[in-house]
C-alpha positions as CSV (number, residue, x, y, z in Angstrom):
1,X,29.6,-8.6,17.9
2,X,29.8,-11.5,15.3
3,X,31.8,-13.4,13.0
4,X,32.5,-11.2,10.4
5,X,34.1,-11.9,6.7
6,X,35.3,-8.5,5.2
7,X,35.9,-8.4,1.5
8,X,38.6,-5.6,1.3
9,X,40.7,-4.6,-1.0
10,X,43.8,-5.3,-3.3
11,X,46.1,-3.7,-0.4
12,X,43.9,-5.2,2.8
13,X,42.2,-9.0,1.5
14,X,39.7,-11.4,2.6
15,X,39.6,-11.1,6.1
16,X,38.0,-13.8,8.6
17,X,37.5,-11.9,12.6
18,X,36.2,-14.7,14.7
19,X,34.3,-14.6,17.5
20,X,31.5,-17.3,19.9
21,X,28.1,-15.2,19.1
22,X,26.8,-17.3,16.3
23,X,26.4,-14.2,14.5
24,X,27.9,-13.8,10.8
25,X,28.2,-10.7,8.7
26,X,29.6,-9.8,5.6
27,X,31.1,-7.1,4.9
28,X,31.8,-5.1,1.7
29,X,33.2,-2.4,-0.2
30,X,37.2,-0.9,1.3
31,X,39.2,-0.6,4.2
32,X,36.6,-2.1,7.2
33,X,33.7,-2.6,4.8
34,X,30.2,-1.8,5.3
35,X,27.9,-4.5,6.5
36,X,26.1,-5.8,3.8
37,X,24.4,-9.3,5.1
38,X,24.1,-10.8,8.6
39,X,23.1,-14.1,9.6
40,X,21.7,-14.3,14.0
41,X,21.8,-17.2,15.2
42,X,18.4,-18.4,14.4
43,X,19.5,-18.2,10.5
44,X,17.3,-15.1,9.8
45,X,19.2,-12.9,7.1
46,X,19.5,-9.1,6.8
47,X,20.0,-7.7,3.4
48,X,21.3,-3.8,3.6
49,X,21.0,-3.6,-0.1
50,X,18.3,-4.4,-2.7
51,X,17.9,-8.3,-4.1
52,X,18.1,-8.6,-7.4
53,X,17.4,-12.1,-9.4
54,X,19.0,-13.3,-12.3
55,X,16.8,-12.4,-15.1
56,X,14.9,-9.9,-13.1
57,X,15.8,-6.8,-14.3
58,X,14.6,-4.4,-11.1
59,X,14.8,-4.6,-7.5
60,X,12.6,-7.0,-5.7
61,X,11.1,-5.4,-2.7
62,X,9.0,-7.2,0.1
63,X,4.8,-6.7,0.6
64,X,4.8,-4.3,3.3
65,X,1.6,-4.4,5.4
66,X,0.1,-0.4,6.6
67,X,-1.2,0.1,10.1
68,X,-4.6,-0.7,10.3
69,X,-6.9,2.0,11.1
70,X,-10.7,1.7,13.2
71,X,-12.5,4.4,12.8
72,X,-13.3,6.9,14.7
73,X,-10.1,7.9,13.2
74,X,-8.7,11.1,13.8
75,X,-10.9,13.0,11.5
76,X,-13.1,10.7,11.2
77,X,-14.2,11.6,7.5
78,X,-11.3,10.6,6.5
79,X,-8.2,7.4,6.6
80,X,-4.9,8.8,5.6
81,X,-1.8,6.4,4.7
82,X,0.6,8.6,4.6
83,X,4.8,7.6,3.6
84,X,4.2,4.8,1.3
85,X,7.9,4.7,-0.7
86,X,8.5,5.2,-4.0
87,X,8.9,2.3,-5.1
88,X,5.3,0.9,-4.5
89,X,4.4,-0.3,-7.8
90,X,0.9,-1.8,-6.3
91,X,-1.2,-1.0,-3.5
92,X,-3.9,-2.7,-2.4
93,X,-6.8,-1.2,-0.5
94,X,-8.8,-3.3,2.1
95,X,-12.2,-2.9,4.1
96,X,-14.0,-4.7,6.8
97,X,-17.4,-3.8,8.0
98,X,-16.6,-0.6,6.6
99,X,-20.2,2.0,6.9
100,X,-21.4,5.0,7.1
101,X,-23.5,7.4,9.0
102,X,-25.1,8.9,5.3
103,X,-25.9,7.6,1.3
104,X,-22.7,9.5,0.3
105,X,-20.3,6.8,-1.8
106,X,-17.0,6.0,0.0
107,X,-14.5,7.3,-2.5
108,X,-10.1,6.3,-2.4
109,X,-8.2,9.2,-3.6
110,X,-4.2,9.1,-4.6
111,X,-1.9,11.8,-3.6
112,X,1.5,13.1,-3.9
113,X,3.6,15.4,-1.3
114,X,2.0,17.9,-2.6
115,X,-1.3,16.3,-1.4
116,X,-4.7,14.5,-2.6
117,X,-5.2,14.3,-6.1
118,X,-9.2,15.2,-5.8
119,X,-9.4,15.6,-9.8
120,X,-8.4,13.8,-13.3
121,X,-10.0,10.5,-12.3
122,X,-11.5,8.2,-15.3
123,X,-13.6,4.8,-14.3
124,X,-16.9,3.8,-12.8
125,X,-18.4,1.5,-10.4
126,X,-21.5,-0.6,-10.6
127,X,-24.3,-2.0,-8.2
128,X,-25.0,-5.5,-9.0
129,X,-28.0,-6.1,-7.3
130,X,-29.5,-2.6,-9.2
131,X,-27.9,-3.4,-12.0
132,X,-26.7,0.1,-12.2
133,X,-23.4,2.2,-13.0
134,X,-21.9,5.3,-12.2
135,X,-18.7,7.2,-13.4
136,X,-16.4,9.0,-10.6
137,X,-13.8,11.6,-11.2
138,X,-12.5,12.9,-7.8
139,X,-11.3,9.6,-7.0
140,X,-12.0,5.7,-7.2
141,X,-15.8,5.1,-6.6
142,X,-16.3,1.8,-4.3
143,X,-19.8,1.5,-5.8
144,X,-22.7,3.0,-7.1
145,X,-25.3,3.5,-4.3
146,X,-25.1,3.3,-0.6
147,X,-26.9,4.1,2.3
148,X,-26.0,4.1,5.8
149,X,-26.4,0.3,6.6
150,X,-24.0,-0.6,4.0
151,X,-21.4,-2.3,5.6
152,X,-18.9,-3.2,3.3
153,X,-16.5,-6.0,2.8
154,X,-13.1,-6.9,0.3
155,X,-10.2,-4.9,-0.9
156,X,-9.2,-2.9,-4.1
157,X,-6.0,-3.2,-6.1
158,X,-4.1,0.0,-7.1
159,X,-1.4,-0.9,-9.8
160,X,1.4,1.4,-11.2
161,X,1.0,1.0,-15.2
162,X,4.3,3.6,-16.1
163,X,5.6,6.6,-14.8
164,X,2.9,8.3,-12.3
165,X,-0.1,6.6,-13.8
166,X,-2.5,4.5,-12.4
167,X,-5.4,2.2,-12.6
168,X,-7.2,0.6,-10.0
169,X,-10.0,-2.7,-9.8
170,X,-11.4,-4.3,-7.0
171,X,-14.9,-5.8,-6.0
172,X,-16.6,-5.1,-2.7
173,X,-19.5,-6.9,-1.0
174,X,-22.1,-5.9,1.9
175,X,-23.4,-7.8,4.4
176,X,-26.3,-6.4,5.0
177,X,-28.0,-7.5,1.8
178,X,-27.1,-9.1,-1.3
179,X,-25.2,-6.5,-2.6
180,X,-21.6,-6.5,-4.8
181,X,-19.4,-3.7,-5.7
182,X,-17.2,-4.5,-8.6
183,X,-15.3,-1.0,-9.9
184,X,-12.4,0.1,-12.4
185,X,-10.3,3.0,-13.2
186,X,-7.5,4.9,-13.8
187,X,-5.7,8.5,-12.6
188,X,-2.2,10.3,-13.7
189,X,-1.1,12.1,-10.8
190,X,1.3,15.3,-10.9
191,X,4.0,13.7,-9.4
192,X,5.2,10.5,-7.3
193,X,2.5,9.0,-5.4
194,X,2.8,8.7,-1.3
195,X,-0.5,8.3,-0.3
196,X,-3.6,7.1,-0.2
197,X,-7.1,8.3,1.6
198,X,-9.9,6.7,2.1
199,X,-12.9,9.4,2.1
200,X,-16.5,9.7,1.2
201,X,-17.9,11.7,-2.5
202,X,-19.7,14.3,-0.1
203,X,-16.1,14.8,2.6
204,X,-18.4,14.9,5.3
205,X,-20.3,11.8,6.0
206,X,-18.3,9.9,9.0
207,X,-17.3,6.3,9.2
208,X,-19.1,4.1,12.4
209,X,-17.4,3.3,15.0
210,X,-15.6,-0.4,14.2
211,X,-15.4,0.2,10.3
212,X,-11.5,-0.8,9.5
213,X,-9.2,-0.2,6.6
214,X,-6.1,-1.0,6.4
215,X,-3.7,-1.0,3.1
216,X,-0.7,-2.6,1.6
217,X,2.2,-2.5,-1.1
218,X,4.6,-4.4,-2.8
Protein backbone atom coordinates (compact mmCIF):
# COMPACT_ATOMS: atom_id res chain seq x y z
CA UNK A 1 0.00 0.00 0.00
CA UNK A 2 1.10 3.76 0.54
CA UNK A 3 0.19 7.00 1.54
CA UNK A 4 -1.98 8.22 -0.95
CA UNK A 5 -3.32 11.92 -1.70
CA UNK A 6 -6.45 11.68 -3.97
CA UNK A 7 -7.47 14.77 -5.80
CA UNK A 8 -11.31 14.10 -6.19
CA UNK A 9 -13.89 16.00 -7.03
CA UNK A 10 -16.34 18.99 -6.12
CA UNK A 11 -18.67 16.28 -4.33
CA UNK A 12 -15.63 13.89 -2.71
CA UNK A 13 -12.25 16.61 -1.98
CA UNK A 14 -8.75 16.38 -1.22
CA UNK A 15 -8.34 13.25 0.49
CA UNK A 16 -5.21 12.32 2.66
CA UNK A 17 -5.29 7.87 3.41
CA UNK A 18 -2.33 7.35 5.64
CA UNK A 19 -0.49 4.56 6.08
CA UNK A 20 3.72 3.33 7.63
CA UNK A 21 5.14 2.12 4.01
CA UNK A 22 7.02 5.20 3.14
CA UNK A 23 5.26 5.01 -0.10
CA UNK A 24 3.34 8.15 -1.55
CA UNK A 25 1.00 8.32 -4.55
CA UNK A 26 -1.01 10.71 -6.05
CA UNK A 27 -3.93 10.26 -7.34
CA UNK A 28 -6.04 11.97 -10.01
CA UNK A 29 -9.00 12.41 -12.05
CA UNK A 30 -12.85 11.31 -9.95
CA UNK A 31 -14.31 9.25 -7.46
CA UNK A 32 -10.85 6.98 -6.19
CA UNK A 33 -8.65 8.58 -8.85
CA UNK A 34 -6.19 6.88 -10.93
CA UNK A 35 -2.53 6.85 -9.81
CA UNK A 36 -0.73 9.33 -11.49
CA UNK A 37 2.79 9.66 -9.43
CA UNK A 38 4.39 7.52 -6.73
CA UNK A 39 7.17 8.24 -4.66
CA UNK A 40 9.09 4.38 -2.87
CA UNK A 41 10.85 4.92 -0.28
CA UNK A 42 14.16 5.38 -1.81
CA UNK A 43 12.60 8.77 -3.56
CA UNK A 44 12.51 7.23 -6.98
CA UNK A 45 9.36 8.72 -8.91
CA UNK A 46 6.85 7.04 -11.27
CA UNK A 47 5.19 9.24 -13.75
CA UNK A 48 1.92 7.34 -15.48
CA UNK A 49 1.57 10.11 -17.81
CA UNK A 50 3.83 12.09 -20.18
CA UNK A 51 6.18 15.22 -18.73
CA UNK A 52 5.72 18.15 -20.24
CA UNK A 53 8.03 21.43 -19.47
CA UNK A 54 7.03 24.84 -19.47
CA UNK A 55 7.92 26.20 -22.81
CA UNK A 56 8.25 22.74 -24.35
CA UNK A 57 5.57 22.34 -26.49
CA UNK A 58 5.71 18.17 -26.83
CA UNK A 59 6.13 15.36 -24.55
CA UNK A 60 9.55 14.61 -23.33
CA UNK A 61 10.20 10.99 -23.46
CA UNK A 62 13.32 9.12 -21.91
CA UNK A 63 16.53 7.49 -24.16
CA UNK A 64 15.53 4.01 -24.26
CA UNK A 65 18.54 1.63 -24.73
CA UNK A 66 17.54 -1.77 -27.40
CA UNK A 67 18.75 -5.20 -26.52
CA UNK A 68 22.07 -5.75 -27.78
CA UNK A 69 22.47 -8.36 -30.18
CA UNK A 70 26.04 -10.79 -30.88
CA UNK A 71 25.91 -12.30 -33.84
CA UNK A 72 25.36 -15.33 -34.80
CA UNK A 73 21.98 -13.91 -34.50
CA UNK A 74 19.07 -15.74 -35.40
CA UNK A 75 19.47 -15.37 -39.09
CA UNK A 76 22.57 -14.44 -39.00
CA UNK A 77 22.35 -12.09 -42.28
CA UNK A 78 20.50 -10.13 -40.60
CA UNK A 79 19.79 -7.72 -36.82
CA UNK A 80 16.21 -7.00 -36.51
CA UNK A 81 14.97 -4.19 -33.84
CA UNK A 82 11.70 -4.69 -33.94
CA UNK A 83 8.80 -2.47 -31.58
CA UNK A 84 10.52 0.78 -31.47
CA UNK A 85 7.30 3.32 -30.43
CA UNK A 86 6.09 5.91 -32.25
CA UNK A 87 7.35 8.40 -30.82
CA UNK A 88 11.08 7.81 -31.52
CA UNK A 89 12.03 10.99 -33.14
CA UNK A 90 15.98 9.73 -33.27
CA UNK A 91 17.53 6.49 -33.31
CA UNK A 92 20.89 5.85 -33.12
CA UNK A 93 22.58 2.88 -34.57
CA UNK A 94 25.76 1.37 -32.88
CA UNK A 95 28.60 -1.24 -33.91
CA UNK A 96 31.42 -2.95 -32.24
CA UNK A 97 33.86 -5.20 -33.94
CA UNK A 98 31.24 -5.50 -36.34
CA UNK A 99 32.62 -7.98 -39.71
CA UNK A 100 31.91 -9.97 -42.19
CA UNK A 101 32.46 -13.28 -43.80
CA UNK A 102 32.41 -11.40 -47.61
CA UNK A 103 33.24 -7.60 -49.47
CA UNK A 104 29.42 -7.08 -49.48
CA UNK A 105 28.80 -3.41 -47.69
CA UNK A 106 26.83 -3.63 -44.43
CA UNK A 107 23.68 -1.66 -45.20
CA UNK A 108 20.77 -0.27 -42.13
CA UNK A 109 17.36 -0.30 -43.63
CA UNK A 110 14.11 1.48 -41.96
CA UNK A 111 10.78 -0.28 -41.87
CA UNK A 112 7.30 0.11 -41.03
CA UNK A 113 4.62 -2.83 -39.89
CA UNK A 114 4.26 -3.39 -43.07
CA UNK A 115 8.02 -4.27 -43.16
CA UNK A 116 11.66 -3.17 -44.55
CA UNK A 117 11.71 -0.24 -46.63
CA UNK A 118 14.47 -1.87 -49.19
CA UNK A 119 13.80 1.11 -51.80
CA UNK A 120 13.60 5.13 -52.03
CA UNK A 121 16.92 5.72 -50.25
CA UNK A 122 19.00 9.04 -51.26
CA UNK A 123 22.75 9.46 -49.72
CA UNK A 124 26.24 7.98 -50.02
CA UNK A 125 29.05 6.90 -48.06
CA UNK A 126 32.78 7.41 -48.53
CA UNK A 127 36.15 5.61 -47.78
CA UNK A 128 38.60 7.88 -46.45
CA UNK A 129 41.57 6.14 -46.74
CA UNK A 130 40.62 5.55 -50.83
CA UNK A 131 39.32 8.64 -50.97
CA UNK A 132 36.41 7.19 -52.65
CA UNK A 133 32.39 7.49 -52.68
CA UNK A 134 29.49 5.62 -53.32
CA UNK A 135 25.67 6.34 -53.52
CA UNK A 136 23.09 3.64 -51.85
CA UNK A 137 19.45 3.33 -52.43
CA UNK A 138 18.18 0.19 -50.67
CA UNK A 139 19.17 1.54 -47.42
CA UNK A 140 21.94 3.51 -45.49
CA UNK A 141 25.42 2.49 -46.79
CA UNK A 142 28.09 2.25 -43.78
CA UNK A 143 30.85 2.80 -46.29
CA UNK A 144 32.15 2.43 -49.48
CA UNK A 145 34.31 -0.73 -49.68
CA UNK A 146 34.80 -3.61 -47.44
CA UNK A 147 36.29 -6.84 -47.24
CA UNK A 148 35.98 -9.47 -44.90
CA UNK A 149 38.59 -8.29 -42.23
CA UNK A 150 36.83 -5.07 -41.79
CA UNK A 151 35.90 -4.88 -38.43
CA UNK A 152 34.06 -1.98 -37.78
CA UNK A 153 33.69 0.43 -34.99
CA UNK A 154 31.08 3.75 -33.91
CA UNK A 155 27.43 4.33 -34.30
CA UNK A 156 25.02 6.14 -36.82
CA UNK A 157 22.37 8.72 -36.05
CA UNK A 158 18.81 8.27 -37.57
CA UNK A 159 16.78 11.57 -37.02
CA UNK A 160 13.06 12.19 -37.75
CA UNK A 161 13.01 15.55 -39.95
CA UNK A 162 8.71 15.70 -40.28
CA UNK A 163 6.12 13.37 -40.77
CA UNK A 164 7.67 9.77 -41.85
CA UNK A 165 10.88 11.19 -43.25
CA UNK A 166 14.23 10.60 -42.42
CA UNK A 167 17.85 11.38 -42.64
CA UNK A 168 20.65 9.63 -41.20
CA UNK A 169 24.77 10.52 -40.49
CA UNK A 170 27.23 8.77 -38.70
CA UNK A 171 31.08 7.90 -39.10
CA UNK A 172 32.47 4.45 -38.63
CA UNK A 173 36.07 3.33 -38.15
CA UNK A 174 38.07 -0.15 -38.57
CA UNK A 175 40.47 -1.50 -36.75
CA UNK A 176 42.15 -3.43 -38.83
CA UNK A 177 43.63 -0.62 -40.80
CA UNK A 178 43.46 2.94 -41.05
CA UNK A 179 40.25 3.14 -42.38
CA UNK A 180 37.03 5.78 -41.62
CA UNK A 181 33.52 5.54 -42.77
CA UNK A 182 31.76 8.88 -42.61
CA UNK A 183 28.06 8.50 -44.56
CA UNK A 184 24.76 10.69 -45.09
CA UNK A 185 21.26 10.31 -46.17
CA UNK A 186 17.81 10.42 -46.22
CA UNK A 187 14.50 7.99 -46.79
CA UNK A 188 10.44 8.72 -46.69
CA UNK A 189 8.96 5.69 -45.64
CA UNK A 190 5.22 4.65 -46.42
CA UNK A 191 4.11 4.80 -43.07
CA UNK A 192 5.25 5.04 -39.21
CA UNK A 193 8.64 3.68 -38.69
CA UNK A 194 9.06 0.54 -36.09
CA UNK A 195 12.08 -0.88 -37.05
CA UNK A 196 15.36 -1.00 -37.89
CA UNK A 197 17.72 -3.94 -39.62
CA UNK A 198 20.96 -4.05 -39.79
CA UNK A 199 21.84 -6.16 -43.13
CA UNK A 200 24.46 -6.47 -45.73
CA UNK A 201 23.92 -4.78 -49.81
CA UNK A 202 24.25 -8.61 -51.17
CA UNK A 203 21.42 -10.17 -48.07
CA UNK A 204 23.63 -12.98 -47.84
CA UNK A 205 26.98 -12.40 -46.49
CA UNK A 206 26.89 -13.38 -42.57
CA UNK A 207 28.19 -11.44 -39.63
CA UNK A 208 31.32 -13.26 -37.44
CA UNK A 209 30.73 -14.58 -34.56
CA UNK A 210 31.29 -11.66 -31.70
CA UNK A 211 30.26 -8.66 -34.10
CA UNK A 212 27.57 -6.60 -31.80
CA UNK A 213 24.91 -4.07 -32.56
CA UNK A 214 22.87 -2.72 -30.46
CA UNK A 215 20.52 0.52 -31.00
CA UNK A 216 18.81 3.28 -29.20
CA UNK A 217 16.01 6.10 -29.22
CA UNK A 218 14.94 9.06 -27.71
Amino acid sequence: MATTITAGNATNGLKITPDNTGILELKTGTGAGTTALTLNASQNATLAGTLQVAGVTTNMYPIVSGTAQTAPFTDNTRADFLSIPSWAKRITVMFQGVSTSGTSIVLIQLGTSGGIAATGYLGAAADLAGATVANYTTGFGTSQAASAATVRHGAISIQNITGNSWTANGVLAASNGAQIYPMAGSVSLSGTLDRVRITTVNGTDTFDSGSVVNIMWE
